[in-house]
PDB file with SEQRES, HELIX, SHEET and CRYST1 records, atoms N, CA, C and O in Angstrom:
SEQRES   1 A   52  UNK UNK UNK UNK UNK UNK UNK UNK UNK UNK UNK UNK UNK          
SEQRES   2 A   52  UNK UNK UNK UNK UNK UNK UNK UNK UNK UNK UNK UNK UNK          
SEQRES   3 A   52  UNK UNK UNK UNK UNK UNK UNK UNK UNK UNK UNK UNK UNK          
SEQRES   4 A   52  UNK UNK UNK UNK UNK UNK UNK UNK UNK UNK UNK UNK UNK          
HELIX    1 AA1 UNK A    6  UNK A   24  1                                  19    
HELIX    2 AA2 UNK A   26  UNK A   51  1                                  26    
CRYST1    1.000    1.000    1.000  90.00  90.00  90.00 P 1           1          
ATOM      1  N   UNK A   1     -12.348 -55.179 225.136  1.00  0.00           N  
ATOM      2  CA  UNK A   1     -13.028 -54.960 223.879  1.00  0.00           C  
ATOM      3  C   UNK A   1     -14.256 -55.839 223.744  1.00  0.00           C  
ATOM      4  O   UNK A   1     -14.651 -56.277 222.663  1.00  0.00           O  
ATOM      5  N   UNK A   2     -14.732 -56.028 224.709  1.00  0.00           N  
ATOM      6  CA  UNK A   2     -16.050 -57.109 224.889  1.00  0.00           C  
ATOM      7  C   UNK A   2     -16.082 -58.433 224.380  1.00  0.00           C  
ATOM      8  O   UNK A   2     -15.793 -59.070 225.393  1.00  0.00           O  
ATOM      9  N   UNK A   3     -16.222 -59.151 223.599  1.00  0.00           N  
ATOM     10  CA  UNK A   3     -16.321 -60.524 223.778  1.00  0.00           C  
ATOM     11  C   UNK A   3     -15.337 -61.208 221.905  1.00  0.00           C  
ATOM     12  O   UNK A   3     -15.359 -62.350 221.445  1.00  0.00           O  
ATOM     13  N   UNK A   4     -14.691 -60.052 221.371  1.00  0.00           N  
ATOM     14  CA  UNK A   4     -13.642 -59.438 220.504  1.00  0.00           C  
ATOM     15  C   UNK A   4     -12.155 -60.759 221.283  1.00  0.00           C  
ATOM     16  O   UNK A   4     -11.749 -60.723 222.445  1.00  0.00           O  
ATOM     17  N   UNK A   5     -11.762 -61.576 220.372  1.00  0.00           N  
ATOM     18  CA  UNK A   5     -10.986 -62.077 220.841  1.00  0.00           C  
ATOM     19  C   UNK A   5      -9.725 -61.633 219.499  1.00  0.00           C  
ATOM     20  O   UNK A   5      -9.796 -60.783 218.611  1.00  0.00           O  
ATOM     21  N   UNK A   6      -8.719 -62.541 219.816  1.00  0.00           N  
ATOM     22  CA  UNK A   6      -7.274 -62.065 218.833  1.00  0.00           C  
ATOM     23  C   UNK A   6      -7.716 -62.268 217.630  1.00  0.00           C  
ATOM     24  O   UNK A   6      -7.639 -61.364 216.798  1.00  0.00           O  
ATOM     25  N   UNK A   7      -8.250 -63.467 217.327  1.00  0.00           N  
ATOM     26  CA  UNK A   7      -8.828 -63.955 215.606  1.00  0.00           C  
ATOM     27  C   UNK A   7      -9.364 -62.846 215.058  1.00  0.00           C  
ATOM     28  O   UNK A   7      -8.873 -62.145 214.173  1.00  0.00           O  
ATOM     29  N   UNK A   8     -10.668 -62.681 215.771  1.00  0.00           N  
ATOM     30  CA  UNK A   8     -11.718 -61.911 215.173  1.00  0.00           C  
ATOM     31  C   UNK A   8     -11.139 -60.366 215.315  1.00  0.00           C  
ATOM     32  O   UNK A   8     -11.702 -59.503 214.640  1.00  0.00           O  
ATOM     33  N   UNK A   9     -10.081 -60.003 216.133  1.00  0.00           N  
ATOM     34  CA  UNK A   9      -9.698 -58.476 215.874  1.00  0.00           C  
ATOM     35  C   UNK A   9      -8.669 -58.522 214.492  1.00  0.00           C  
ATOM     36  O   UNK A   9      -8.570 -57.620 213.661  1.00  0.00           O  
ATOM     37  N   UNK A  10      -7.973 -59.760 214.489  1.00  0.00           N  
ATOM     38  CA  UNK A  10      -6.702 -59.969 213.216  1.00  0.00           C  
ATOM     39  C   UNK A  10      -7.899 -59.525 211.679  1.00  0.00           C  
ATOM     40  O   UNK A  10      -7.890 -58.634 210.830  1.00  0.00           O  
ATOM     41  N   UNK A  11      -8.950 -60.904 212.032  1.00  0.00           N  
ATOM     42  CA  UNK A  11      -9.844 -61.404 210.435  1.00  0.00           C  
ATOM     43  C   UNK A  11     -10.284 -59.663 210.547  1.00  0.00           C  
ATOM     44  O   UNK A  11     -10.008 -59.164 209.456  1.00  0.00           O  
ATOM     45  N   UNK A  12     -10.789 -58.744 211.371  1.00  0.00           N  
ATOM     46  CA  UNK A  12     -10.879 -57.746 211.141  1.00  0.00           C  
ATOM     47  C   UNK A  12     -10.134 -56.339 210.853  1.00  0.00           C  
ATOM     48  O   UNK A  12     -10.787 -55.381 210.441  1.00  0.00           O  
ATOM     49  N   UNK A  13      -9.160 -56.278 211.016  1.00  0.00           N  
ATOM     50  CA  UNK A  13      -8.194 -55.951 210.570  1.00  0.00           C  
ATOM     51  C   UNK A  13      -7.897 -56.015 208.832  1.00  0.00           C  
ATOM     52  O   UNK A  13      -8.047 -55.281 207.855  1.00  0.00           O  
ATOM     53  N   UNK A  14      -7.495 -57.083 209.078  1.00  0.00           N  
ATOM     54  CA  UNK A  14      -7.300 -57.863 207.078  1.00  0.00           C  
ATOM     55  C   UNK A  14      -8.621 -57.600 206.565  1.00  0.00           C  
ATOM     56  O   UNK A  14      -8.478 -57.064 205.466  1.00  0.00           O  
ATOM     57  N   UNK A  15      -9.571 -57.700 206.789  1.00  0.00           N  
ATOM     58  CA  UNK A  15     -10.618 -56.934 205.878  1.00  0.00           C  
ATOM     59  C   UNK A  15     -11.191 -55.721 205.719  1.00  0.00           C  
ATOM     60  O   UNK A  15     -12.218 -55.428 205.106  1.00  0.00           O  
ATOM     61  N   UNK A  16     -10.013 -54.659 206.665  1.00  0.00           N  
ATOM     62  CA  UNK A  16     -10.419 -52.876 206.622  1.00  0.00           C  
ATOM     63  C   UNK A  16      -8.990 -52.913 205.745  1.00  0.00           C  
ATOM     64  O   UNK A  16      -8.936 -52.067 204.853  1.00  0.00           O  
ATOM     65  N   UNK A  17      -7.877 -53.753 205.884  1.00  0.00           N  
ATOM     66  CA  UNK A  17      -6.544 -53.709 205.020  1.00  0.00           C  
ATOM     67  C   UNK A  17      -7.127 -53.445 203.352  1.00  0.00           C  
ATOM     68  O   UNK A  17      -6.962 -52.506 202.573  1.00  0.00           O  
ATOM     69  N   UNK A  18      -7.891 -54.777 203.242  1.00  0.00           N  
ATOM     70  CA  UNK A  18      -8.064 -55.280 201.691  1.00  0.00           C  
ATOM     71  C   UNK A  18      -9.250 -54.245 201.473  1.00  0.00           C  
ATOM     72  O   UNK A  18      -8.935 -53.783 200.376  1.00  0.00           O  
ATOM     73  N   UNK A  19     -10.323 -53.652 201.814  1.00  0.00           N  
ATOM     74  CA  UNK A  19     -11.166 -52.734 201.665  1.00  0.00           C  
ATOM     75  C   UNK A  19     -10.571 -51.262 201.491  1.00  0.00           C  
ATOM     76  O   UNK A  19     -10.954 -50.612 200.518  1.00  0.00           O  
ATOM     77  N   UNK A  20      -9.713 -50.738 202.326  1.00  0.00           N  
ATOM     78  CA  UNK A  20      -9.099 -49.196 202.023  1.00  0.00           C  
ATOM     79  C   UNK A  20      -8.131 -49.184 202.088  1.00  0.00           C  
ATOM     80  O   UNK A  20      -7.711 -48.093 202.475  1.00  0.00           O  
ATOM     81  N   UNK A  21      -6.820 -50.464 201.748  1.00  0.00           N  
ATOM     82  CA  UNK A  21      -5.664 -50.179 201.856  1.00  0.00           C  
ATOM     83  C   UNK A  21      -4.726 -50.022 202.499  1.00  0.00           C  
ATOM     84  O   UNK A  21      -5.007 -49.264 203.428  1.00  0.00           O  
ATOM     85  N   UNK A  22      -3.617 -50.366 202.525  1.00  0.00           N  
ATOM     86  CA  UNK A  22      -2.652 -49.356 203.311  1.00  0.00           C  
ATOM     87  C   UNK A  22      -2.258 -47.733 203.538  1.00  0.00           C  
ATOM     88  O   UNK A  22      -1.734 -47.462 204.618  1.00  0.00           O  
ATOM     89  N   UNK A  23      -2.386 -47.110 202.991  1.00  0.00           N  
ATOM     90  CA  UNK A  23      -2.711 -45.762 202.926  1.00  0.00           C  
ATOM     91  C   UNK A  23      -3.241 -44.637 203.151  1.00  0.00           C  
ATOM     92  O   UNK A  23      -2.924 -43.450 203.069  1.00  0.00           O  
ATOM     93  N   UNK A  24      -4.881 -45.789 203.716  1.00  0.00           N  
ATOM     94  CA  UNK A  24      -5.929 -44.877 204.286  1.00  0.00           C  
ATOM     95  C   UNK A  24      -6.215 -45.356 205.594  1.00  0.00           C  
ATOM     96  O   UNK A  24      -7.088 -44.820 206.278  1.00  0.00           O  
ATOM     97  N   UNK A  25      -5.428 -46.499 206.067  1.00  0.00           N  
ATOM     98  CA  UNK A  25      -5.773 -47.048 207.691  1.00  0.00           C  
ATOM     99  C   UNK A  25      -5.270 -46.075 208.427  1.00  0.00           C  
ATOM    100  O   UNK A  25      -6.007 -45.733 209.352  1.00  0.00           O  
ATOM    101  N   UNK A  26      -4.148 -45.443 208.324  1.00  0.00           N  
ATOM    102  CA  UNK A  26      -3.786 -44.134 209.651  1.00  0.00           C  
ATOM    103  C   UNK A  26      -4.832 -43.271 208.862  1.00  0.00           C  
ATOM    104  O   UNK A  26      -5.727 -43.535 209.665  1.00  0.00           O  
ATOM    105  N   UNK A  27      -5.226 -42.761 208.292  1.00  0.00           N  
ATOM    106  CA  UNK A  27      -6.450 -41.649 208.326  1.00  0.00           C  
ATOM    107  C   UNK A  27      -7.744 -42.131 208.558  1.00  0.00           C  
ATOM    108  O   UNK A  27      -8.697 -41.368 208.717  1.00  0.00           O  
ATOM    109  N   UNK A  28      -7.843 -43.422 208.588  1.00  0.00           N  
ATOM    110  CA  UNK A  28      -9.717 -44.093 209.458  1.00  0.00           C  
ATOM    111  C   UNK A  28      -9.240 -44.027 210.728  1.00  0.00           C  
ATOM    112  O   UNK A  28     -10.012 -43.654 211.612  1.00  0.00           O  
ATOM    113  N   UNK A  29      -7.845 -44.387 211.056  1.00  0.00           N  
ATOM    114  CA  UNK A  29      -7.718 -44.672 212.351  1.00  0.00           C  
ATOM    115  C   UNK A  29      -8.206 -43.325 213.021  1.00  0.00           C  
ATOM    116  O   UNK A  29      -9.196 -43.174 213.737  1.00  0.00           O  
ATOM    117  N   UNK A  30      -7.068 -42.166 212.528  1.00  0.00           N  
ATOM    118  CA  UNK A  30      -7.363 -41.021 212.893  1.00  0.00           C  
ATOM    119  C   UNK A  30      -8.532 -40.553 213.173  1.00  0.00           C  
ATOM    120  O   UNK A  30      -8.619 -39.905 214.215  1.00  0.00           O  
ATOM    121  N   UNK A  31      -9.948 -40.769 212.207  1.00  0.00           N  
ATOM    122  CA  UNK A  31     -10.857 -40.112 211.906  1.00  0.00           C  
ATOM    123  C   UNK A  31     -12.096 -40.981 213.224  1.00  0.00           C  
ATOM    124  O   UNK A  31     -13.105 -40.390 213.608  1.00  0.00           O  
ATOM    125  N   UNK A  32     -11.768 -42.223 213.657  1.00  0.00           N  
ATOM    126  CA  UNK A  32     -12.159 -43.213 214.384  1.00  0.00           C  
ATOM    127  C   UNK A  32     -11.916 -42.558 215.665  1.00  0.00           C  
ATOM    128  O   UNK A  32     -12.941 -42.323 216.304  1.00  0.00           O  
ATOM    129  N   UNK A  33     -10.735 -42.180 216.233  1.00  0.00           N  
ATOM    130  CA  UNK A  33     -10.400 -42.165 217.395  1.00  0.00           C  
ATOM    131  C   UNK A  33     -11.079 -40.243 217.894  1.00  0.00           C  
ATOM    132  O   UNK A  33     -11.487 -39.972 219.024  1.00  0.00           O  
ATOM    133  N   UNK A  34     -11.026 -39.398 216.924  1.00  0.00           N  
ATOM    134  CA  UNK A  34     -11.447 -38.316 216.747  1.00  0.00           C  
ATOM    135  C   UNK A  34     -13.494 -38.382 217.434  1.00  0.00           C  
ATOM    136  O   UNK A  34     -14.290 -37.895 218.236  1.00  0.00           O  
ATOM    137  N   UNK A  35     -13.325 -39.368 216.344  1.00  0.00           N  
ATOM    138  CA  UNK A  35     -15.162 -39.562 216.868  1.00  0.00           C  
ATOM    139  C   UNK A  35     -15.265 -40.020 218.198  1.00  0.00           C  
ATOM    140  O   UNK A  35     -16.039 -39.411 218.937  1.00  0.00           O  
ATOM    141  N   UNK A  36     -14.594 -41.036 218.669  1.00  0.00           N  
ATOM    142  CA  UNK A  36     -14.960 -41.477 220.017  1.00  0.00           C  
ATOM    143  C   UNK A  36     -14.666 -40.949 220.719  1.00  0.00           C  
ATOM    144  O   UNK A  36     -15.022 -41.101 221.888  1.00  0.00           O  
ATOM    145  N   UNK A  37     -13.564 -39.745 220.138  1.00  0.00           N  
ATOM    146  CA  UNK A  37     -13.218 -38.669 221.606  1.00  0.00           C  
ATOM    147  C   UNK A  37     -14.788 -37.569 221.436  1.00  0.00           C  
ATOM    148  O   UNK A  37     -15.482 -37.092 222.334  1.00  0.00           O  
ATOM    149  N   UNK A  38     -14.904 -37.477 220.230  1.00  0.00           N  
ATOM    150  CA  UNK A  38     -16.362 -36.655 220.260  1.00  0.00           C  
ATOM    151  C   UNK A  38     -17.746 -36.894 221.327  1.00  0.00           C  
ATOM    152  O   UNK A  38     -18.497 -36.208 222.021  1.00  0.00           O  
ATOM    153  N   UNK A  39     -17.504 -38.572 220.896  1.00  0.00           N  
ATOM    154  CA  UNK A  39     -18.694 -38.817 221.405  1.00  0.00           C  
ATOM    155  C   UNK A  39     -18.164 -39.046 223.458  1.00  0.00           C  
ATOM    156  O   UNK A  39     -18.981 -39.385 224.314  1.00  0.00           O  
ATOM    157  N   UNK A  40     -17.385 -38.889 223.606  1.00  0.00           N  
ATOM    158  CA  UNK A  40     -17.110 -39.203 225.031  1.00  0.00           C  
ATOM    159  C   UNK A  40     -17.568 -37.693 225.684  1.00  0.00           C  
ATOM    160  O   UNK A  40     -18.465 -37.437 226.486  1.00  0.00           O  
ATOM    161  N   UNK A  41     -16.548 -36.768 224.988  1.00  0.00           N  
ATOM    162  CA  UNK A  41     -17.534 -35.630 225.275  1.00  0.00           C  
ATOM    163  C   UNK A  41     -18.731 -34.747 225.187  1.00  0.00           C  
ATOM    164  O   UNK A  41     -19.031 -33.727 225.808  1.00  0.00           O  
ATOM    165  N   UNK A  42     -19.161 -35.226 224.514  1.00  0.00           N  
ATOM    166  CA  UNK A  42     -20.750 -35.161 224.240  1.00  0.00           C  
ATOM    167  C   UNK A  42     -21.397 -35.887 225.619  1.00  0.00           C  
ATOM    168  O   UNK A  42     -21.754 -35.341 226.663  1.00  0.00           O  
ATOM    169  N   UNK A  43     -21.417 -37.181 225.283  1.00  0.00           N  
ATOM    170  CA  UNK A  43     -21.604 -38.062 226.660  1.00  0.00           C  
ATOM    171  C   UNK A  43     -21.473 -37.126 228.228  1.00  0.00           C  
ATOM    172  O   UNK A  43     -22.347 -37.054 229.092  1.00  0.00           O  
ATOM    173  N   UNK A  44     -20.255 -36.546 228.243  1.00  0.00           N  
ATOM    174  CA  UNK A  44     -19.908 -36.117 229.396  1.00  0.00           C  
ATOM    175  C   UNK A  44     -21.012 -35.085 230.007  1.00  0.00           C  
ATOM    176  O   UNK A  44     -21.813 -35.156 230.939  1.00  0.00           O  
ATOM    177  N   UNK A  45     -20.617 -33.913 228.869  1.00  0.00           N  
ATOM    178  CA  UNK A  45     -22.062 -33.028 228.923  1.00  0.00           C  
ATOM    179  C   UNK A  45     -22.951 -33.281 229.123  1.00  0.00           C  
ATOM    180  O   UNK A  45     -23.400 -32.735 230.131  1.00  0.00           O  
ATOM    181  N   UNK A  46     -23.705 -34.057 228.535  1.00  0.00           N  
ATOM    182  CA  UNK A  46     -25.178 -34.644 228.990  1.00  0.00           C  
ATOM    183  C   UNK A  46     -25.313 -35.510 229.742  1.00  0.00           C  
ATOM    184  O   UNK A  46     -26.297 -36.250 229.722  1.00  0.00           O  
ATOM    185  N   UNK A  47     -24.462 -35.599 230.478  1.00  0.00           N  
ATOM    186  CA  UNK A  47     -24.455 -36.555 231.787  1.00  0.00           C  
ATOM    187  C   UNK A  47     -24.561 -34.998 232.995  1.00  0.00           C  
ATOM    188  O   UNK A  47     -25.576 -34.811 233.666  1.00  0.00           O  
ATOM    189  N   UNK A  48     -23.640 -34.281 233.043  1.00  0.00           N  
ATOM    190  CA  UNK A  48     -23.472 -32.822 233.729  1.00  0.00           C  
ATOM    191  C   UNK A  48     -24.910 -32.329 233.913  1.00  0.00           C  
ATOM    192  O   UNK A  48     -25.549 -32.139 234.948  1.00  0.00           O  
ATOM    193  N   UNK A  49     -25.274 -32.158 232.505  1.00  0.00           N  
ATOM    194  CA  UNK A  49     -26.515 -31.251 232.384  1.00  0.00           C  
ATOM    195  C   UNK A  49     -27.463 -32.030 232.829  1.00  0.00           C  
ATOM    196  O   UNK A  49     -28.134 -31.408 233.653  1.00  0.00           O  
ATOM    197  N   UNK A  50     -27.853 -33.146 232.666  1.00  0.00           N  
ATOM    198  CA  UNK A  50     -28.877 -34.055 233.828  1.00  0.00           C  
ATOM    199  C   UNK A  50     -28.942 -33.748 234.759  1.00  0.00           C  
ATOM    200  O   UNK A  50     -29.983 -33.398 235.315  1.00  0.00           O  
ATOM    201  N   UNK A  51     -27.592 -33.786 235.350  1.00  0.00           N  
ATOM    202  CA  UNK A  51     -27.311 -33.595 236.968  1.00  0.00           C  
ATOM    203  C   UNK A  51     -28.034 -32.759 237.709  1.00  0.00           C  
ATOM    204  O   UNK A  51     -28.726 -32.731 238.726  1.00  0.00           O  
ATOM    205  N   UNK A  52     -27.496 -31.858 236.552  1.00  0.00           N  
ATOM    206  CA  UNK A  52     -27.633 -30.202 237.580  1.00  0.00           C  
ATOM    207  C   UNK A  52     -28.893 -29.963 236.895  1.00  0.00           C  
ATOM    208  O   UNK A  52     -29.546 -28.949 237.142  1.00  0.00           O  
TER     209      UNK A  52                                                      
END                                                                             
């Protein structure tokens, strides 16, 4: 996770907790992991289409 150690992932954590709750962290999570699968494939494509 690049230069992200235990503290700074915890202190970050506790301040997406106290900002949206318990309630809405599995639906950012969800909505988080959705995008980076987006953007991986996006990425992919336009890596392909360069190619060729």
């Amino acid at each position: 996770m690049g230069n992200l150690g235990m503290t700074e992932l915890l202190l970050i954590g506790a301040a997406l907790l106290l900002f949206f709750g318990p309630s809405k962290l599995p639906e950012l999570g969800k909505s988080l992991g959705k995008g980076i699968q987006e953007f991986k494939k996006a990425s992919k494509e336009l890596t392909s289409a360069v190619k060729e």
